[in-house]
C-alpha positions in Angstrom: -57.4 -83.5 -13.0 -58.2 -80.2 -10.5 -59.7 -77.3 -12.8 -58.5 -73.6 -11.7 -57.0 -72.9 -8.6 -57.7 -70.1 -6.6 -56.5 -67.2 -6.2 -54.9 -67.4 -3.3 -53.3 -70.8 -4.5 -52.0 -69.0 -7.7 -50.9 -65.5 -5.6 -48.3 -68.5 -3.5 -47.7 -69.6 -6.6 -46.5 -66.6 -8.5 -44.5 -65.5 -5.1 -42.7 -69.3 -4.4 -41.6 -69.4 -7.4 -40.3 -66.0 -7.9 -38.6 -66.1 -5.3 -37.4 -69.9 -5.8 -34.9 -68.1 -8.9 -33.6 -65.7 -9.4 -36.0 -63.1 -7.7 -34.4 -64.2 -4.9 -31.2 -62.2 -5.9 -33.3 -59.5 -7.4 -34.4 -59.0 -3.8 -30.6 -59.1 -2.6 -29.9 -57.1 -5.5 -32.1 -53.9 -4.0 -31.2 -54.4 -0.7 -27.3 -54.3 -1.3 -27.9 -51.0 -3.9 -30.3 -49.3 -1.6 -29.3 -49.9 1.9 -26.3 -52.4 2.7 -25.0 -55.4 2.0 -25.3 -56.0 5.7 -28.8 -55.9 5.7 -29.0 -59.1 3.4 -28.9 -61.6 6.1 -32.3 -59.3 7.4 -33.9 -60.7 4.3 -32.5 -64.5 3.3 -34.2 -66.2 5.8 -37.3 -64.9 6.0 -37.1 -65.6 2.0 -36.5 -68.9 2.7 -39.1 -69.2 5.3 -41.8 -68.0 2.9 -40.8 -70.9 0.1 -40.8 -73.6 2.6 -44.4 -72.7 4.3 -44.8 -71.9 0.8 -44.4 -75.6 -0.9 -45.7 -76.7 1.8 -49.3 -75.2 1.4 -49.5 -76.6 -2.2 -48.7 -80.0 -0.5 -51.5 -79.9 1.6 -53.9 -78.2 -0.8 -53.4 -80.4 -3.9 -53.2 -84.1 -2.7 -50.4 -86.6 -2.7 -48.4 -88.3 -4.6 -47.3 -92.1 -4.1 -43.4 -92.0 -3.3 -41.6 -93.7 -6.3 -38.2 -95.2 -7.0 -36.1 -91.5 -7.2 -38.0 -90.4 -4.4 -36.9 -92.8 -2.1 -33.3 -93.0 -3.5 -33.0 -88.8 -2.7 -34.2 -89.7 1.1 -31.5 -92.5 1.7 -28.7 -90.6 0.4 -30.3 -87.4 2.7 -30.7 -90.0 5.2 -26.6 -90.4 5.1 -25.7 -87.1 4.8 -27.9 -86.1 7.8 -26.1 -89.1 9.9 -22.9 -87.2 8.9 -23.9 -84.1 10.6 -25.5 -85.6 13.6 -22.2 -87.7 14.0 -20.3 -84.2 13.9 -22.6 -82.6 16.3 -22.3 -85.7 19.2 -18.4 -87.0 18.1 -17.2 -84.6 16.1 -14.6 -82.3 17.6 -13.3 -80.7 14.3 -14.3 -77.1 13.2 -15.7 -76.3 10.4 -16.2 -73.2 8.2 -19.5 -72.7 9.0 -21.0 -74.3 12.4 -23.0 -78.1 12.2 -26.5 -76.4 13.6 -26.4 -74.4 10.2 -25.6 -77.5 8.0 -28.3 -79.2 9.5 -30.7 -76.5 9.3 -29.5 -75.2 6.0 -30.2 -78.3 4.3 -33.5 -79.3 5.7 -34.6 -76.0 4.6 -33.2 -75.3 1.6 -33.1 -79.1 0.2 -35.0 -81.3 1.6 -38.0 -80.1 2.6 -38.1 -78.2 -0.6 -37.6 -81.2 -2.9 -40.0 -83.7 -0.7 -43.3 -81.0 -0.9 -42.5 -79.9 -4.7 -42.3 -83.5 -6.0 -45.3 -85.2 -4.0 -47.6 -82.1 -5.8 -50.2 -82.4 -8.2 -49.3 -79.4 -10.7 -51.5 -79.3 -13.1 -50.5 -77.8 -16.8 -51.8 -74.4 -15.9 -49.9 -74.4 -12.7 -46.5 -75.9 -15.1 -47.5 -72.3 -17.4 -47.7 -69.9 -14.4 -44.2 -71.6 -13.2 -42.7 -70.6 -16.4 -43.6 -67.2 -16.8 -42.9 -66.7 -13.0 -39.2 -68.2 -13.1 -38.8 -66.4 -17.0 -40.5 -63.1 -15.2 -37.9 -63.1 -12.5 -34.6 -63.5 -14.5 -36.1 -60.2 -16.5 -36.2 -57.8 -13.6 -32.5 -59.4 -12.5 -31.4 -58.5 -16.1 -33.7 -55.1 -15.8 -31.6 -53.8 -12.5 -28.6 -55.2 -13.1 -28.6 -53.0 -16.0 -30.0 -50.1 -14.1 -27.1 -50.6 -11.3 -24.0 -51.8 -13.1 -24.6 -50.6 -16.9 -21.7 -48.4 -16.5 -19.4 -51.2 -16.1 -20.9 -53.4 -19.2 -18.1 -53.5 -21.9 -15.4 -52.4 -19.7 -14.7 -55.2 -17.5 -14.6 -58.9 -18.2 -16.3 -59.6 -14.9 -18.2 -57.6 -12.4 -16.4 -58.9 -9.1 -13.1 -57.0 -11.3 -14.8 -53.6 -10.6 -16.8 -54.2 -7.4 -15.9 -55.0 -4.1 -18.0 -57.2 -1.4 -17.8 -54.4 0.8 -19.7 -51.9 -2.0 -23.2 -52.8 -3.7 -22.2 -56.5 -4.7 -23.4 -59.2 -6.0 -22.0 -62.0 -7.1 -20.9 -62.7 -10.9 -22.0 -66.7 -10.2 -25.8 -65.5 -9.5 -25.5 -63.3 -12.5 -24.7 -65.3 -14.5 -26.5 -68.4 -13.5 -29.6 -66.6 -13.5 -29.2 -65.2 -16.8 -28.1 -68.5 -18.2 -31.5 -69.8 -16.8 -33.4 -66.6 -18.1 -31.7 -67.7 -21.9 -31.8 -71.3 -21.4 -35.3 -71.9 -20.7 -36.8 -68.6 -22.8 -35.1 -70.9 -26.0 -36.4 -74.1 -25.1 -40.0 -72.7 -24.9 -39.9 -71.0 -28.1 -38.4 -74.4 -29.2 -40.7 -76.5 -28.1 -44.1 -74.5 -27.8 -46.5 -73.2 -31.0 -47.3 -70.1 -29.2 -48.8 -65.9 -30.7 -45.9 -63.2 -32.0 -46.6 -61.2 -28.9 -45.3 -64.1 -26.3 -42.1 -64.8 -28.7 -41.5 -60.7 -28.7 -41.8 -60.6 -24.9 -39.6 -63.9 -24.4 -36.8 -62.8 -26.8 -37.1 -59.6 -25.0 -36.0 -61.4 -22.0 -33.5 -63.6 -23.6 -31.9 -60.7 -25.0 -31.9 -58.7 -21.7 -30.6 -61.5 -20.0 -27.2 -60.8 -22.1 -26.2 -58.4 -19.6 -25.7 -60.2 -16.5 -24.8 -63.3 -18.0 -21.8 -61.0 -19.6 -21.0 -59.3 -16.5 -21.4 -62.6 -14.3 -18.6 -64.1 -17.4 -18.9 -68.0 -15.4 -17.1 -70.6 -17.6 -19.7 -72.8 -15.8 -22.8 -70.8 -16.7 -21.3 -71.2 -20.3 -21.5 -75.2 -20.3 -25.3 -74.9 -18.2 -26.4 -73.5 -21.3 -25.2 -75.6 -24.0 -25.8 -79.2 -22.0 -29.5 -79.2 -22.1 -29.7 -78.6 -25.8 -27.6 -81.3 -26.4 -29.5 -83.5 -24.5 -32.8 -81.9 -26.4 -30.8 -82.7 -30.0 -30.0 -86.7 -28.5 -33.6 -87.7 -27.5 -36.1 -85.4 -29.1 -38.2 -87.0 -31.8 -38.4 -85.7 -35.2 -35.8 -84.5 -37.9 -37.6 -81.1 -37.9 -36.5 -80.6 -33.9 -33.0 -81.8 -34.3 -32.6 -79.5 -37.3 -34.2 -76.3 -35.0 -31.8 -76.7 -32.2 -29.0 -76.5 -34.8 -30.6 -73.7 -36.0 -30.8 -72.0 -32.8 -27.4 -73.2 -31.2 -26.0 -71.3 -34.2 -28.3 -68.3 -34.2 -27.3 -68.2 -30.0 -23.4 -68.6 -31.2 -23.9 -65.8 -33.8 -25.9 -63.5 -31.3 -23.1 -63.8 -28.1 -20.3 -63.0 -30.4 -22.3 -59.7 -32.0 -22.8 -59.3 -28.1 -19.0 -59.0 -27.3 -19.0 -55.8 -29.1 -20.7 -54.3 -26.3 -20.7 -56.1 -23.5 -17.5 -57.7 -23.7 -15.5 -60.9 -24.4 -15.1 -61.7 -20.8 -17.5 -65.1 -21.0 -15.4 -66.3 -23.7 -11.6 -65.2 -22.6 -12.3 -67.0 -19.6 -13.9 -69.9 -20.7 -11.4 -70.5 -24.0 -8.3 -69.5 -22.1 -9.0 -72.1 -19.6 -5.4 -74.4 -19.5 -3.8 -70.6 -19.7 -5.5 -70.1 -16.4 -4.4 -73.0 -14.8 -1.0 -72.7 -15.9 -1.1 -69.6 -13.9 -2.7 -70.4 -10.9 -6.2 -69.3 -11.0 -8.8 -70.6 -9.4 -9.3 -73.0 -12.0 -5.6 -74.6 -10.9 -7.1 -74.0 -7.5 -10.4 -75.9 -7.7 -8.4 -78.7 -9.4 -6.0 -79.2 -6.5 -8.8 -79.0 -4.5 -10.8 -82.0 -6.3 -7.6 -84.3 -6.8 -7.0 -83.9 -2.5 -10.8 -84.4 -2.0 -10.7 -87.5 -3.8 -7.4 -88.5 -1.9 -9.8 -87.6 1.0 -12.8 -90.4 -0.3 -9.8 -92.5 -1.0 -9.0 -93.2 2.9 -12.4 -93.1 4.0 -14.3 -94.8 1.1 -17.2 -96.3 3.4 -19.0 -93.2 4.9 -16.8 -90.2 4.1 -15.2 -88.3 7.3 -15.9 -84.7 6.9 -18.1 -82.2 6.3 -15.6 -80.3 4.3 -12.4 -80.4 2.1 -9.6 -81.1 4.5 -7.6 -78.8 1.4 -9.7 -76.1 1.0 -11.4 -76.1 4.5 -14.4 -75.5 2.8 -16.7 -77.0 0.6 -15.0 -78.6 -2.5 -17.2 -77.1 -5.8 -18.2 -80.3 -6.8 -21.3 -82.2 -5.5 -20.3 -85.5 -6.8 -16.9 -84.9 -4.9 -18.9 -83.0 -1.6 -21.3 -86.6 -1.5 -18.2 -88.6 -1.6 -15.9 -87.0 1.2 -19.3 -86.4 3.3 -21.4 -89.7 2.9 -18.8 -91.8 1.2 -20.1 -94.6 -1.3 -22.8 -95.2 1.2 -24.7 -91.7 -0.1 -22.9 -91.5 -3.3 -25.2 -94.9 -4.7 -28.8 -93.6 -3.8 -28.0 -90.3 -5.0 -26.5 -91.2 -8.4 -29.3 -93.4 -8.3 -31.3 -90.5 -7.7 -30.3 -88.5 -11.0 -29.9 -91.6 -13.3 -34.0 -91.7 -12.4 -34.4 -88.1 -13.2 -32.7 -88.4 -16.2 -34.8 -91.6 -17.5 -38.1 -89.3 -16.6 -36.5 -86.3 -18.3 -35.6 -88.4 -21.8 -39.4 -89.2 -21.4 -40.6 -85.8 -21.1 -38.1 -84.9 -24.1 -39.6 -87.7 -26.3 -43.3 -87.3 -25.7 -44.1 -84.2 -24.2 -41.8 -81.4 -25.6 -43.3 -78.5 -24.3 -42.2 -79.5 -21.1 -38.6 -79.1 -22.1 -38.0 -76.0 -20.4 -38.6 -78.1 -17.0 -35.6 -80.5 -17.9 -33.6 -76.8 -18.4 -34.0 -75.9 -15.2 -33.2 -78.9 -13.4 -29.6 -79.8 -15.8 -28.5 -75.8 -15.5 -29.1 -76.6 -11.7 -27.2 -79.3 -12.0 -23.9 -77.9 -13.7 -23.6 -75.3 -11.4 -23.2 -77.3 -8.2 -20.4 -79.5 -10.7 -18.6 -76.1 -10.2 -19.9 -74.2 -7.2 -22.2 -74.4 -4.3 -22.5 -77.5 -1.7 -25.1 -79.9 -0.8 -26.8 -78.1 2.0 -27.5 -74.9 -0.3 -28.5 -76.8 -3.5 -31.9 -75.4 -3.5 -31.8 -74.9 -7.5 -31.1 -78.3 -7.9 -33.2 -80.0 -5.2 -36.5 -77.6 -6.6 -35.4 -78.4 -10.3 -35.5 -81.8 -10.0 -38.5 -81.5 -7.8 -40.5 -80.5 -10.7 -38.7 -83.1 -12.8 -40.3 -86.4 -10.4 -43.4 -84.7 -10.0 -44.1 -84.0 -13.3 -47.6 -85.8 -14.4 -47.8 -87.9 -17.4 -50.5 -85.6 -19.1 -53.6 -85.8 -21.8 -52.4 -85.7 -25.3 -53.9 -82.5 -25.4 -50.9 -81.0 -23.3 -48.3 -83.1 -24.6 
């Protein structure tokens, strides 16, 4: 195993991964306050441009990985979903809410370059330490100004967007709250899982309890569920009656501490999230996204070989649901080497659970990613998800000394 990197390896390091999360909106965050929301696009691809050359240094610097079984199964199904958009670009003729050059380039970028350099790197456990205080680092300062620049609105609306338009310093309730879910989620499962000195719990309950703000003002229904899931997965396959009896502990010490929460922040979160089937019955966008997913699959239904579309037909855009995106897109073609895919991640992730715990926080990210595009988000943006389960595949099988 490589000792120390160097500086320079650890300064990319610190800056990829920052960036990677949810400093990435901390950026857009300051741009949008400070200047204009029309300035964003100024500063989201040269973002992306850093992470990509980015992951790809640490692919050169640290040696390769063999490709394995999920590997392989991730570049068949990107294999279909690119002969989708070349098929558009030569036969297609239909439009399409964004242009095909941009779903190409989008998710070559964004996906799979991303996930193919992050999971053929040899991290070492240091490098896995420096990831996690970089990500947990970046959802503090998103908690830090979104208190700075919305904490006037905390306990008076149930979400931000309520208060906010696009057109004014904005940013969207979903990367609020994500990002905050992710801030909580994985500050818990290292305080779970890790024997660590009072000062490091103080500073990461600081950030789990700062991260309360934006995950109140984001109020996402699906941010809610990308926070319990993992700890149910960490209660099924973590070894020991001692762990199974601290994640009850600290699912009911979270339950306790959200609804002391509401007192000043709000109940938005939770109206929205219990008061779900009243929503629909209405015609929110929870009735919406429904009729969206019951068309889409209408949509598979005639084309069940390779998909037709690089969009809903019904929404004319892209359908909130990746499992329903791969299916209308690829067909069952792409929709068996990508369930594949995660079926492998998740066998690797029970195994991390079960014998190196510490590590948990890993399997946080990459589930949380993976709830959020069940709800929002499309294939050729999924960077959370593709970098998440990145880490997952390339994760070592360590000494017993970092187990």
């Amino acid at each position: 195993m490589k000792g120390n990197r160097s500086s320079f390896f650890d300064f990319n390091l610190y800056l990829a991964f920052f960036l990677a999360f949810s400093g990435y909106y901390v950026v857009l965050m300051l741009v949008s306050n400070y200047g204009s929301t029309s300035l964003s696009r100024y500063f989201t691809i040269p973002i992306r441009l850093i992470l990509l050359i980015s992951f790809f240094y640490f692919f050169k610097k640290t040696g390769k990985k063999q490709n394995n079984r999920a590997l392989r199964a991730f570049l068949v199904f990107s294999g279909f979903y690119l002969l989708r958009i070349f098929y558009e670009i030569i036969f297609g003729t239909s439009e399409f809410y964004m242009s095909k050059l941009e779903f190409l380039l989008y998710f070559v970028s964004f996906v799979l370059l991303p996930f193919y350099f992050i999971s053929k790197i040899k991290f070492n456990p240091a490098d896995y330490n420096k990831i996690f205080k970089t990500v947990i680092a970046s959802c503090f300062f998103l908690s830090l100004f979104t208190y700075l620049f919305y904490r006037d609105l905390l306990g008076s609306v149930s979400r931000i967007s309520m208060e906010i338009s696009k057109d004014e310093n904005y940013i969207s309730p979903l990367a609020l709250s994500y990002c905050a879910s992710l801030g909580i989620g994985i500050g818990v499962a290292y305080l779970l899982s890790n024997k660590t000195s009072s000062s490091i719990k103080m500073l990461i309950l600081l950030v789990i309890i700062s991260c309360m703000v934006p995950f109140f003002l984001g109020a996402s229904r699906g941010s809610l569920l990308a926070l319990a899931i993992p700890f149910l997965f960490y209660f099924l396959f973590s070894q020991g009656i001692k762990r199974k009896f601290q994640i009850i502990f600290s699912l009911l010490l979270g339950i306790v501490t959200m609804l002391y929460a509401t007192n000043f922040l709000g109940t938005g979160v939770f109206d929205r999230f219990f008061m779900i089937s009243e929503a629909i019955d209405q015609g929110s966008s929870s009735a919406i996204r429904l009729q969206i997913w019951k068309s889409d699959l209408n949509q598979f239904l005639n084309h069940p070989f390779f998909g037709n579309s690089l969009e809903s037909e019904f929404a004319l855009h892209y359908p909130h649901n990746i499992f329903i995106e791969i299916l209308i897109t690829t067909g069952v073609l792409g929709f068996i080497p990508f369930s594949l895919f995660l079926i492998l991640i998740l066998k690797k992730s029970v195994k991390i659970v079960k014998i190196y715990p510490r590590y948990f926080w890993l399997f946080v990210v990459f589930m949380q990613s993976f709830v959020q595009y069940l709800f929002s988000g499309a294939i050729w943006n999924a960077s959370w998800l593709a970098i998440g389960s990145a880490l997952i595949l390339g994760f070592d099988n360590f000494n017993k000394k970092d187990k």
